[in-house]
C-alpha positions as CSV (number, residue, x, y, z in Angstrom):
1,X,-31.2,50.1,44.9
2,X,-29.7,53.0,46.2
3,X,-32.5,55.2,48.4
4,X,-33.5,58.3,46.5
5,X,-34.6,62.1,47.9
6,X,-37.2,63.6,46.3
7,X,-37.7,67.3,46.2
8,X,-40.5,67.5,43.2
9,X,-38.5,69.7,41.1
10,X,-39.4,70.0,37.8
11,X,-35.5,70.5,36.9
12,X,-32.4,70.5,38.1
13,X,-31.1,74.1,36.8
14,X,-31.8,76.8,38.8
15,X,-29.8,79.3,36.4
16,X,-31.5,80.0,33.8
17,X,-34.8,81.0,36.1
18,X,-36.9,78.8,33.6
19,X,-34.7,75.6,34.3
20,X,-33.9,75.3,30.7
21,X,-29.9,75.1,29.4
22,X,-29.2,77.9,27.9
23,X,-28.7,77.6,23.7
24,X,-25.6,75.9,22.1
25,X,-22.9,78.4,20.7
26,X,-22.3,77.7,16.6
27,X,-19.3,75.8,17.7
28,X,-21.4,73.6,20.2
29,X,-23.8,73.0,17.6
30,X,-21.4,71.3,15.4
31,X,-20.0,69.2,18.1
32,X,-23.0,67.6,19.0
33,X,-24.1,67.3,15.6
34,X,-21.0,65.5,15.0
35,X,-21.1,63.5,17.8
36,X,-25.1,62.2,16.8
37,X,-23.7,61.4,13.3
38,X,-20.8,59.6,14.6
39,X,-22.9,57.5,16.5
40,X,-25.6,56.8,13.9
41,X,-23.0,55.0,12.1
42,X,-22.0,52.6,14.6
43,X,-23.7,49.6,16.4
44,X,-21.2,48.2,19.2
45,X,-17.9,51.1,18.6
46,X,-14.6,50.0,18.2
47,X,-13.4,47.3,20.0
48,X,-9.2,46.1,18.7
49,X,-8.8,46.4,22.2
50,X,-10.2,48.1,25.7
51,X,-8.5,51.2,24.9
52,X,-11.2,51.4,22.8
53,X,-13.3,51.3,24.8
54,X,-15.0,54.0,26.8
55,X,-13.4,54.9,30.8
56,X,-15.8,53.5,32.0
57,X,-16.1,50.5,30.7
58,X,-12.6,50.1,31.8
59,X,-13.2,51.0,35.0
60,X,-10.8,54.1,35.0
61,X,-13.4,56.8,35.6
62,X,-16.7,58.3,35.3
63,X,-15.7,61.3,35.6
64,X,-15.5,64.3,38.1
65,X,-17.5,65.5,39.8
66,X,-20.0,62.3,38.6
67,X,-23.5,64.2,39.1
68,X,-25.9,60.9,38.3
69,X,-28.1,59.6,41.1
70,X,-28.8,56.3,42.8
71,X,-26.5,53.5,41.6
72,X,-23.8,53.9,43.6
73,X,-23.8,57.7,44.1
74,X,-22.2,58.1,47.8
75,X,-19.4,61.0,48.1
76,X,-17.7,61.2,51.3
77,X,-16.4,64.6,52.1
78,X,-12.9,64.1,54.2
79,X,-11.5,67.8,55.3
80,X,-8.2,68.8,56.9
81,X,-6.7,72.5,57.4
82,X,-5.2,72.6,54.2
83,X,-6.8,69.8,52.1
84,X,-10.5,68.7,51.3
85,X,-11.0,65.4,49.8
86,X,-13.9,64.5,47.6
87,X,-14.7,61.0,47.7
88,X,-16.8,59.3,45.2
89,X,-18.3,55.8,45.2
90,X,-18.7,55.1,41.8
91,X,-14.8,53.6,40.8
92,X,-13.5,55.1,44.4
93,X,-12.3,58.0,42.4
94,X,-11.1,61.4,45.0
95,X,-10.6,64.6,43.8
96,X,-7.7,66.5,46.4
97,X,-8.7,69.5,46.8
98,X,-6.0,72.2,48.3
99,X,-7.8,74.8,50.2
100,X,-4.6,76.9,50.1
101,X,-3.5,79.9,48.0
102,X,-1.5,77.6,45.2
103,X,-2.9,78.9,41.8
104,X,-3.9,76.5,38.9
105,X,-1.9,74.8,37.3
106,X,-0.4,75.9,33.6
107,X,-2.9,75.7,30.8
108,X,-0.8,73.3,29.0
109,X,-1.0,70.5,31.9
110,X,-4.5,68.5,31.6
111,X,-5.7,66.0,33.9
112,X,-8.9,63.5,33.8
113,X,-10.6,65.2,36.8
114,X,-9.3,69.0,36.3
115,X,-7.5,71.0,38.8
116,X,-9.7,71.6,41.6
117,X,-9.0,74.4,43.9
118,X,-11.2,75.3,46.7
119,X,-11.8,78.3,49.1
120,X,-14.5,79.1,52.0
121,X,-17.4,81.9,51.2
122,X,-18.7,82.1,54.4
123,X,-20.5,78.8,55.3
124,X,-20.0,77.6,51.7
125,X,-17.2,75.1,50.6
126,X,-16.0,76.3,47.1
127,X,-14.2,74.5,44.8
128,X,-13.1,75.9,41.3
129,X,-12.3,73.1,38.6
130,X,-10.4,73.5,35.4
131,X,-7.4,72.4,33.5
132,X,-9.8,69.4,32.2
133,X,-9.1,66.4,29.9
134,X,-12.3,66.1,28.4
135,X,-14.6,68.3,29.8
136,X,-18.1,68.0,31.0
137,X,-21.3,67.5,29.7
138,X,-20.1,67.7,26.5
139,X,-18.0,71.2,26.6
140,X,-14.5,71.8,25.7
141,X,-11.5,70.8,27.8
142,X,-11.5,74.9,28.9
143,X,-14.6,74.9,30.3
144,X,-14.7,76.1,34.1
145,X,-16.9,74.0,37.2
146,X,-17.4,76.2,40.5
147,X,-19.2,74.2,43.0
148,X,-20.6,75.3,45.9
149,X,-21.2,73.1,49.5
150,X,-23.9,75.1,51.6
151,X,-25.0,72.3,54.8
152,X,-28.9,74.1,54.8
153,X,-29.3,71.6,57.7
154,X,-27.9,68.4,59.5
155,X,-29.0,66.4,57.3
156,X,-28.7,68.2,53.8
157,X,-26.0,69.7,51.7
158,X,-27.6,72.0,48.7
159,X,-24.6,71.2,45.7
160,X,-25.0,73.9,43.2
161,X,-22.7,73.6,40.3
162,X,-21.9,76.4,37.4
163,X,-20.9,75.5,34.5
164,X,-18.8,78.1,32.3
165,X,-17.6,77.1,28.7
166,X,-18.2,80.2,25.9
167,X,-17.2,77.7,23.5
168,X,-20.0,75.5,24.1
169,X,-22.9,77.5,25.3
170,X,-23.8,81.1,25.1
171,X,-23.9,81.5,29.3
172,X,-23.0,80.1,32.4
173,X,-25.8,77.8,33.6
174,X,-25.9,76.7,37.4
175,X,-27.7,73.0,38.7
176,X,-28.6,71.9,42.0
177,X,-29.0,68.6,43.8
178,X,-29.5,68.1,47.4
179,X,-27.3,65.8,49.0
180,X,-28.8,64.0,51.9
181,X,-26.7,62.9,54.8
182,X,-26.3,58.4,55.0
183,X,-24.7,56.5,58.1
184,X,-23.9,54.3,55.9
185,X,-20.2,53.5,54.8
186,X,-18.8,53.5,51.7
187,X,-17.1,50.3,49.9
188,X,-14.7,49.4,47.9
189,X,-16.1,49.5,44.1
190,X,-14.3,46.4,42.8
191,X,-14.6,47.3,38.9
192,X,-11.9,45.4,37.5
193,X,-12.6,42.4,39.5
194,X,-16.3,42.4,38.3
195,X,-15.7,43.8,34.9
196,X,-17.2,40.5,32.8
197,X,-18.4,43.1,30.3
198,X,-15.4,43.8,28.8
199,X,-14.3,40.5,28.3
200,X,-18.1,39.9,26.8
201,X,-17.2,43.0,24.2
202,X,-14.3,41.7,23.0
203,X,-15.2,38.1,22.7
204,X,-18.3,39.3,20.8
205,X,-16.2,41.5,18.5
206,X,-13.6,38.8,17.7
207,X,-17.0,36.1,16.9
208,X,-18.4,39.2,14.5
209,X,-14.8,39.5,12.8
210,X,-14.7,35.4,12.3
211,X,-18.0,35.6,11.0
212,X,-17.4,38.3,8.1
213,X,-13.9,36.7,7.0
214,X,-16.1,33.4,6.4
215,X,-18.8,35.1,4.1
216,X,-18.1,34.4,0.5
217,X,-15.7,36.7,-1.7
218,X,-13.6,37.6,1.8
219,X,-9.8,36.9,1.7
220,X,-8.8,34.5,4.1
């Protein structure tokens, strides 16, 4: 297991004051409410095929930036005059960052990990992400990441993420996690060449199909 830095925290959200998210908009509501149903229905999901499946699973993504601790959780920060490279572990996905003037790209061109754009305030690394695919933690493709670097000392990097999506919830709401410095290097993560799991879904799917079309009263 991967070591983990405790800070005794009682949450991760620092804005709200009262570490709390801040309430669902009407539209957010629904979402999620259709999301829970959709998933009361279901046992394993649909699985014709891996695209199916979710990103994961097919060892595409987790998506960006991937906030969940231990388990492979490294991010290697890789900075040139122009360009800062964000380097996660977890399916060697890197966000590019250009730390020039270039402005976002046109609504109407999405991509899996956003448009990141970054900027210096002071000591801070900024980077400003939207132009998502999906979104993140459950907002709309429009919603808007700003992440903030600040090095508090050698060995600790206070990551504070806002999180801006109207559509979703009724303010911005800003987390923070402390990223301690490893001498450690990263590895290859070596998804596809490990990925028994989806080969285990499918299997299991195509033995539950076989099953049903032998039950009495089912065309053959």
């Amino acid at each position: 297991m991967a070591d983990r830095e405790w800070d005794n925290r009682t949450s991760l959200i620092t804005d709200p004051p009262d570490g709390q998210y801040p309430p669902l908009t009407p539209e957010g509501e629904a979402r999620r409410a259709e999301r829970a149903a959709a998933a009361a229905k279901r046992t394993r999901g649909p699985s014709d095929g891996p695209e199916d499946r979710p990103l994961s699973e097919r060892c595409i993504s987790y998506g960006a930036p991937r906030t969940q601790a231990n388990y492979n959780s490294y991010t290697q920060i890789i900075q040139s005059p122009d360009t800062t490279v964000l380097l996660q572990e977890m399916i060697h996905d890197a966000r590019v960052v250009p730390m020039t003037s270039r402005p976002h790209l046109p609504a109407s061109i999405r991509q899996l990990h956003g448009d990141p754009r970054g900027r210096w305030d002071g000591d801070s690394l900024v980077v400003e992400t939207t132009n998502y695919i999906n979104g993140f933690l459950g907002s709309t493709p429009n919603v808007k990441l700003t992440e903030r670097y600040t090095r508090v000392s050698p060995d600790f990097i206070n990551w504070e993420i806002t999180v801006e999506d109207p559509a979703t919830w009724t303010r911005p709401f800003t987390f923070m996690v402390r990223l301690k410095k490893a001498a450690g290097l990263i590895y290859e993560y070596a998804c596809h060449e490990g990925n028994y799991a989806m080969e285990g879904i499918l299997a299991g799917a195509r033995a539950e199909e076989a099953k049903a079309a032998k039950k009495p009263g089912r065309p053959r």
